[in-house]
N, C-alpha and C positions, 0 to 999 in steps of 0.2 A: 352374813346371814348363814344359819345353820342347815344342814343337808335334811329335807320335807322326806319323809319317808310317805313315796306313795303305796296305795294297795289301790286294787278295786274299785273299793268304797268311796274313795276319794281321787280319782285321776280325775273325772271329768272335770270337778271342781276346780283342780288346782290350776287344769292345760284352761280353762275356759276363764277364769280369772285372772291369768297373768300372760303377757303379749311376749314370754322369751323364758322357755325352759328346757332345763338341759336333763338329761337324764342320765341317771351308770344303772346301768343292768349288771346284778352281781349276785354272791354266792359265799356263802361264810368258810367253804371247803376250797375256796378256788385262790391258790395263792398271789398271783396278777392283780386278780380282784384286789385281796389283803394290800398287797403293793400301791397301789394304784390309790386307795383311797384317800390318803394323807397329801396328796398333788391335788385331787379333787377335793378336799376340804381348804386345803390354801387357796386354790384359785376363785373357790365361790367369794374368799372375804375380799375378792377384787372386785367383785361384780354386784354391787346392792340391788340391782334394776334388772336382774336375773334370780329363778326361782332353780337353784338346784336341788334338784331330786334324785332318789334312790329307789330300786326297784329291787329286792330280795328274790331272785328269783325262784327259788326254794317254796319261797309261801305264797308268792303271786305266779304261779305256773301260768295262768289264763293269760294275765298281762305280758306275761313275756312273748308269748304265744301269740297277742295280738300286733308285737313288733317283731316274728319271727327271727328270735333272738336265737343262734344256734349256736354261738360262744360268747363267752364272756370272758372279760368285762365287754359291757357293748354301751358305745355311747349313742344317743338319741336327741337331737336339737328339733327344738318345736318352736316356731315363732308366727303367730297368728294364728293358731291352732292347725298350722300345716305344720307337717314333719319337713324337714329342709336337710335332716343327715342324719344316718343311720347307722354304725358301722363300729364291728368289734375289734378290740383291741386296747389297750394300757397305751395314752400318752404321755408323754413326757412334759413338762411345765411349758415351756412354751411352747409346744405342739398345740395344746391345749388353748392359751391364750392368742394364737395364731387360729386357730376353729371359730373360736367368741367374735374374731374381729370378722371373719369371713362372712359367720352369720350377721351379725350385724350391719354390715356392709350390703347385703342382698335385699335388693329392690322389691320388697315383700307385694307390691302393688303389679308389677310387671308381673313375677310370676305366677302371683293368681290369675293373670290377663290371657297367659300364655300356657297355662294348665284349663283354662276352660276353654280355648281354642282348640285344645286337643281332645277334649272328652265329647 
């Protein structure tokens, strides 16, 4: 599956119709970024039943802003419209594929159980 370039326009739609998305926060100036991309277009054609997306953040300032993105690249995993990991930095391939299994792995039913016990 090929990289969803989100904007704006279309987050809600994309996080609210699909149950496991990943996001790269990025920048056409930022060389890591440039690095990084070609690791994340290989590992998406692992994953058909994940929506990887792309966040420019150049033209989506607001969205970056509402993941308090302060470097990039920064990656973003959303699985049942909760955020479950946050965090900048360029991984390496199987860092990456190592993250997928984690999220996947997380008891997405506990932790909502366990995040409205705290609010």
């Amino acid at each position: 599956m090929s990289t969803v370039e989100l904007t704006a326009a279309n987050f809600d739609q994309v996080v609210s119709e699909n149950d496991f998305v990943i996001i790269d926060f990025w920048a056409g100036w930022c060389m890591p970024c440039r690095q990084f991309a070609p690791t994340y277009e290989k590992v998406s054609g692992n994953h058909d039943d994940i929506v990887f997306a792309s966040v420019d953040t150049e033209a989506e300032q607001q969205l970056a802003a509402a993941f308090d993105v302060r470097s990039i690249p920064t990656l973003a995993v959303i699985r049942d419209q909760t955020v479950i990991y946050a965090q900048p930095g360029a991984l390496p391939e199987k860092t990456l594929e190592d993250l997928i299994q984690q999220a996947r792995d997380i008891d997405m039913d506990k932790l909502k159980e366990e995040a409205a016990k705290e609010a």
